[in-house]
N, C-alpha and C positions, 0 to 999 in steps of 0.2 A: 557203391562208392563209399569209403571211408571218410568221415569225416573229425575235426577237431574243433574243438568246441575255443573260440576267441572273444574278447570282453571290449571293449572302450566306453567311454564318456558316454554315448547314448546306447549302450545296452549289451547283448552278446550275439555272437550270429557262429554257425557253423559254416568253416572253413573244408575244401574239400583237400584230405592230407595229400592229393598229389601234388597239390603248388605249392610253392614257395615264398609266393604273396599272402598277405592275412586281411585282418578286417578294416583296414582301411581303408588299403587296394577294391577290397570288395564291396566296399559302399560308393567308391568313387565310380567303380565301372558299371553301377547299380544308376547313380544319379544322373552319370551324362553317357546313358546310352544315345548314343547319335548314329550310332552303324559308322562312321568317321574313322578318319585318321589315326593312327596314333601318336605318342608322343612321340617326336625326333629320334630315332635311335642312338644317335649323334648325342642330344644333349643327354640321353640317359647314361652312357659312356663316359660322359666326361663328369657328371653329377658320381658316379661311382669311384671316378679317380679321386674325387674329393675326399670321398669316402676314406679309400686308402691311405690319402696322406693325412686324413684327420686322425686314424689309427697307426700312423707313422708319430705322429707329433704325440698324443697323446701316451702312445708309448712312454718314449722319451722322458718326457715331463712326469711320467708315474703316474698317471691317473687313470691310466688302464692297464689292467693285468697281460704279461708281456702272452701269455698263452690266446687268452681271449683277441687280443688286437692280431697277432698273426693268424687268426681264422678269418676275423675281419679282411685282412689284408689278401689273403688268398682267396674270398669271396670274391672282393672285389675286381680282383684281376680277373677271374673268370665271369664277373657280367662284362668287364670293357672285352674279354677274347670273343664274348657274341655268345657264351655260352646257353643264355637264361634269355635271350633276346626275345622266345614266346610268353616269360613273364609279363610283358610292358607292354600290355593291353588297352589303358585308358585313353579316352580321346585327348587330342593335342588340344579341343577346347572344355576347359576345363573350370569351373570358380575355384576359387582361394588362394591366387597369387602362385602358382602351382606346387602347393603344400599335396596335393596328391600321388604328385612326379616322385615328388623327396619324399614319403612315407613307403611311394612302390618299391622305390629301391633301397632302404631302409629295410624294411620285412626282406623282403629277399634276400637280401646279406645277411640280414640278422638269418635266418632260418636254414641259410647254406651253411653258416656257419655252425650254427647246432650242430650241423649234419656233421661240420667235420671235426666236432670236439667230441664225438659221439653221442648226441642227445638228438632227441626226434621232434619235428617240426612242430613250432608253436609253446615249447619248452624256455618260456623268456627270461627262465631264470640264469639260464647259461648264457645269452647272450639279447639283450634289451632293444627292439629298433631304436630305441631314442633316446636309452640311459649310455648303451654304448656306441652303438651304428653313430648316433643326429650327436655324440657328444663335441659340447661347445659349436654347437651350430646351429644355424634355423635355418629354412628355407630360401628365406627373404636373404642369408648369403650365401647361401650355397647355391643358390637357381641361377640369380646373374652374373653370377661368377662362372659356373660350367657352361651357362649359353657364350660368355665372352669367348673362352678357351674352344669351343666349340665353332663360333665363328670364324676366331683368327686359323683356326686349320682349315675350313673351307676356305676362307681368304686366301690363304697360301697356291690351294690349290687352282682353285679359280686364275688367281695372276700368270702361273705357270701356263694355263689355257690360254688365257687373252696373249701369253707372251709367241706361245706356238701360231697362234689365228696370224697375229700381226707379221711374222715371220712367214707365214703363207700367203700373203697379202705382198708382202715387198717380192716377193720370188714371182707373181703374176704381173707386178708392175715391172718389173725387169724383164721379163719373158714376153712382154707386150706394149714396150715401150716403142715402137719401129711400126703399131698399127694406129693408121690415122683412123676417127671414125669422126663421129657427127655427135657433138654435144648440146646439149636440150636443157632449155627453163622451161616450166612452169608448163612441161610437157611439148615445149614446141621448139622447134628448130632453133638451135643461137651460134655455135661459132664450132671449128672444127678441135679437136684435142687428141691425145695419145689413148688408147686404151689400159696404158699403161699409168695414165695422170689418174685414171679415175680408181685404179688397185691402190694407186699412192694414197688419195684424199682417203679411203677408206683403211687403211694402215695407219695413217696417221690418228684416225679419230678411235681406233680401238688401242696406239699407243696411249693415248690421252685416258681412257678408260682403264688400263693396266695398272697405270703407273696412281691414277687418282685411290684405285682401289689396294692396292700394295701398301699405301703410304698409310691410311685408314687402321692399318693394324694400330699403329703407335697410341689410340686413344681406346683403340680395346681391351688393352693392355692390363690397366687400372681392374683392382677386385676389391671385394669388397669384406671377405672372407677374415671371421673374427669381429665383423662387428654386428654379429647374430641379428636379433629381429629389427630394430629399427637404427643400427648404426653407432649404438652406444658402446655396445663389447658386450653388455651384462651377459655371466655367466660363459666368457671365455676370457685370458689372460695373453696382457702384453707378450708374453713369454711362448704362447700361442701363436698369434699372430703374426710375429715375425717369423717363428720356423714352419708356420703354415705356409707363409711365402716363398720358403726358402724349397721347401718338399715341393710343393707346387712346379716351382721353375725345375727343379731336377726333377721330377716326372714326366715332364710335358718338354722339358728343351726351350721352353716359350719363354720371353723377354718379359716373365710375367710381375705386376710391380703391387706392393699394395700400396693402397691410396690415401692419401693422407689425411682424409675425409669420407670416411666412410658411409656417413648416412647420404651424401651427395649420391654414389653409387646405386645404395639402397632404392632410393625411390626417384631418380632421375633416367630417364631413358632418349636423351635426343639423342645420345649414340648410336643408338638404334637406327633412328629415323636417319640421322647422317650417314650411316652406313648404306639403309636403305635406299636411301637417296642416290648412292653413287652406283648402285646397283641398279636405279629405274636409269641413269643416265646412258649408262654401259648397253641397255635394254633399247633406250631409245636409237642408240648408233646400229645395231644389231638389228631391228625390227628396219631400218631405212635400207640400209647395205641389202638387206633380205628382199624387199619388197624390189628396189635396183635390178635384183638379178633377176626376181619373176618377170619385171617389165622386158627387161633387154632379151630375156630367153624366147618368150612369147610367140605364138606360132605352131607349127614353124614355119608356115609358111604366109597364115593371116598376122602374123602379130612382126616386132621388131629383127626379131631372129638375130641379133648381133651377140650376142654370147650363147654356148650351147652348154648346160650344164650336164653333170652326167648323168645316165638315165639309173633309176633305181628299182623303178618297181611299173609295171602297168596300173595306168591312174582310170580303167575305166569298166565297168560291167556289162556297158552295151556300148561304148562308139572303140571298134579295133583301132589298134597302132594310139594311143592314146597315152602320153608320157605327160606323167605331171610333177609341178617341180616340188615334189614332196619335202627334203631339206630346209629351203626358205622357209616353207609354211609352216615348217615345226620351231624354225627359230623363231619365226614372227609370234606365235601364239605362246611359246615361254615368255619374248618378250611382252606381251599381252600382261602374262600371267604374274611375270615379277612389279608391272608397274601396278597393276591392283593390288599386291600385296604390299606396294610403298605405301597404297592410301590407309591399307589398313593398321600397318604399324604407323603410321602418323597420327591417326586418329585415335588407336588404342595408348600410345607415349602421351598425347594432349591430358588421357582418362585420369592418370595419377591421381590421388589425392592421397595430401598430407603426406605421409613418412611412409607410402608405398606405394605401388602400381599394381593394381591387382588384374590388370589383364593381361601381365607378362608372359602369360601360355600363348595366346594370340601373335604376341611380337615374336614368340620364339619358333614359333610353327613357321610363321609367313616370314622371318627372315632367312633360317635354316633351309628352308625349302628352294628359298630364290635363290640362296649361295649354291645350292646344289645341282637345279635346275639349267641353270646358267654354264658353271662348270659340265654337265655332260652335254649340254646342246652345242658350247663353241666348240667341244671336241668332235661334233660328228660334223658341224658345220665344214669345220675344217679337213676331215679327213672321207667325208662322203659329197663334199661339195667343191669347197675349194680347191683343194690338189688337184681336182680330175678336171676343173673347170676350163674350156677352150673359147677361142674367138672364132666365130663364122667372117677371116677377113673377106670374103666377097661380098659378104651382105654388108659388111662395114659399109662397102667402100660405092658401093650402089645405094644406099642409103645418103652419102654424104656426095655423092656426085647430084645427086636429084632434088636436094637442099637447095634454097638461096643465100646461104648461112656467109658465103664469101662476100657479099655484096657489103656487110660489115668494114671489112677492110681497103673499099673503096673511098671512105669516107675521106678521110685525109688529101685526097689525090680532088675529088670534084664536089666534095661536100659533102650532108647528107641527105637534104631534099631531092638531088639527084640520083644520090645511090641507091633511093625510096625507089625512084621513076622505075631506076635499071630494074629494081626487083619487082615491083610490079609487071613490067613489061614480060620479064623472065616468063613470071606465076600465068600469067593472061595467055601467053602461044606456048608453053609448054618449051621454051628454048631455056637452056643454060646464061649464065651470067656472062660468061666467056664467049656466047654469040652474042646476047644482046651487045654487047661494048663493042664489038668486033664490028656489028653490022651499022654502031651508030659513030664508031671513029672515033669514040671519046681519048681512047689515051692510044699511047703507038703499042705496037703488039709485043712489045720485048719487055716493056713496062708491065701489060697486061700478066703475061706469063710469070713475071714476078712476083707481081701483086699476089695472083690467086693460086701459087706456088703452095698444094699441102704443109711442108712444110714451113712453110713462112709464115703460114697460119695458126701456127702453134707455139707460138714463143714470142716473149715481151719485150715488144718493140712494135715499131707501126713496118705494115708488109711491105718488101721492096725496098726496105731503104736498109 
């Protein structure tokens, strides 16, 4: 293997001439061997688009030669096309506030670019990672700046999901509004309802989740881009700043703003944690709905059997005919999985100190990941679960006939220490509500028939009347 001989601050090391990463890249993947993750692909992407438009801007302004920034700028475009995607090797947990993210992509722009001015890998005199690639920039703006841009496109995409779940959701509750079934606290028998109330309650609480997380963009918004390492500017100019913002929003389309305090951005991260947050809440409606359906599936003949979801794969190596509700259990365990990573961007946002956050690799791993996660699990929820999902109405309807769940709504008619008796009596000879009343002449039989009229049981007002 060829190699090329590279220098920094603590000494020199030989670089192997097939990459396009240098010695930075190669100490960082040196220090945090974890066999792990790597950086987001996502935010290396969008850390490149910066790139571009920082050799847009600087253009512009003269401070880079117009030949060297269009190598620049066509590097760049070819790391966001996925080109160099096996460069970005390091793990996603990383020290330095992740100054190793921004030096990987750095060298490999700088070093594509040689390529394309004609000079050969590690030649930094035609093209600098950090005099030209990092010009007018540090990490510390460029990192929370490309994780925002980064998020707000998972964001987008995500709400697009939650908006198709909820729309699959109102199509079951309409489709199932006409089956009575038997509705349950706290696991045990309570009153009767539509199967189609209970599509609704779960439609509505992933509207509630769409719309919280949608809205969420408007504070991501904010960059910090130009006020280099701690929020002051030094070594980039007004003049900068503003058409940085302006390249920025024409590259990306994004409503993107700068902020008019930029060291606030610098080293403040509840946005994080508030975004996170609306992400563990989205998780929590998601992991309930899930668990919902494993209950109701159950069986299918020992368990509830009142919804049949669609079968996907055989759940078993030794018991035959064995169907298991695989779906739920993958949205339950992303859910699992995004609310552990609320605690850890909470805890990592708390770490800050002073005029930076240096464990912002951690927040960017564990939020990028939940945005992503979330978005492909509500899509298969919904298109491997929900669409195909059916009602067993006969087990409905034998489940809620074998209930004492009606005795509820004798209340009003003979009290409730009475309609206590009725039910007890029911539970104790294994008769129906409708005989006991019947055999003790409490109310006359046309009243009764009203009373415990399915549907009269579902709808708000006292039954019978």
């Amino acid at each position: 293997m060829n190699y090329r001989l590279e220098q920094d601050l603590l000494g020199e090391k030989n670089i192997a001439n097939s990459t396009y990463s240098g010695i930075n890249t190669a100490r960082a993947l040196e220090n945090f061997d974890l066999n792990s993750k790597a950086v987001n692909i996502n935010l290396i992407k969008d850390i490149a688009l910066i790139k571009k438009a920082a050799a847009m801007t600087n253009m512009k302004l003269k401070l880079l030669a117009a030949e060297k920034a269009e190598a620049i700028i066509k590097a760049s475009e070819e790391v966001i096309e996925g080109k160099f995607d096996n460069e970005f090797r390091i793990s996603a947990f990383q020290g330095g506030a992740g100054t190793s993210t921004n030096m990987n992509v750095n060298e490999v722009i700088a070093n594509r670019s040689i390529e394309l001015l004609g000079g050969t890998k590690g030649n930094y005199d035609l093209v600098h990672p950090l005099n030209d690639v990092n010009m007018s920039q540090s990490t510390n703006d460029v990192y929370p700046s490309a994780l925002r841009i980064a998020a707000i496109r998972l964001i987008r995409k995500l709400s697009n999901s939650l908006s198709s779940l909820q729309e699959a959701l109102q199509i079951k509750e309409n489709e199932f509004s006409d089956i009575i079934k038997l509705g349950r606290t706290q696991l045990m028998d309570a009153l009767p309802m539509t199967a189609g109330q209970s599509f609704g309650a779960y439609s509505k609480a992933i509207e509630r989740d769409r719309w919280r997380i949608y809205k969420v963009e408007e504070r991501l918004r904010q960059i910090n881009l130009g006020g280099t390492a701690i929020g002051t500017g030094l070594n980039a100019t007004n003049k900068y700043v503003f058409m940085m913002t302006d390249t920025i929003q024409n590259l990306t389309g994004l409503g993107i703003a700068r902020s008019d305090y930029p060291m606030d951005i610098t080293q403040n991260c509840d946005i994080f944690v508030e975004t996170s947050g609306l992400l563990k809440s989205c998780s929590v409606n998601l992991l309930k709905i899930s668990n919902d359906l494993r209950l109701l599936n159950s069986g299918p003949r020992g368990g509830i059997g009142e919804i049949i979801l669609p079968k996907m794969q055989t759940g078993s190596t030794i018991m035959p005919g064995k169907v298991n509700p695989v779906i739920p259990e993958m949205v339950a365990q992303v859910s699992l999985r995004v609310i552990a990573n609320d605690s850890a961007i909470t805890s990592a946002s708390s770490m800050g100190q002073l005029e930076l956050n240096a464990f912002t690799p951690l927040i960017a791993e564990c939020l990028l990941e939940s945005l992503e996660l979330l978005d492909k699990s509500v899509i298969l929820f919904k298109e491997k679960c929900i669409d195909g999902l059916e009602m067993n109405v006969d087990r409905c309807l034998e489940n809620l006939e074998k209930s004492l769940v009606s005795a509820t709504a004798l209340v009003p008619y003979i009290g409730y220490d009475k309609a206590s008796s009725i039910s007890k009596t029911a539970l104790v000879t294994g008769k129906t509500i409708r005989e006991v009343l019947l055999e003790e002449q409490m109310l006359p039989v046309d009243i009764i028939d009203k009373i415990l009229s399915p549907t009269e049981l579902i709808r708000t007002h006292i039954s019978g009347k």
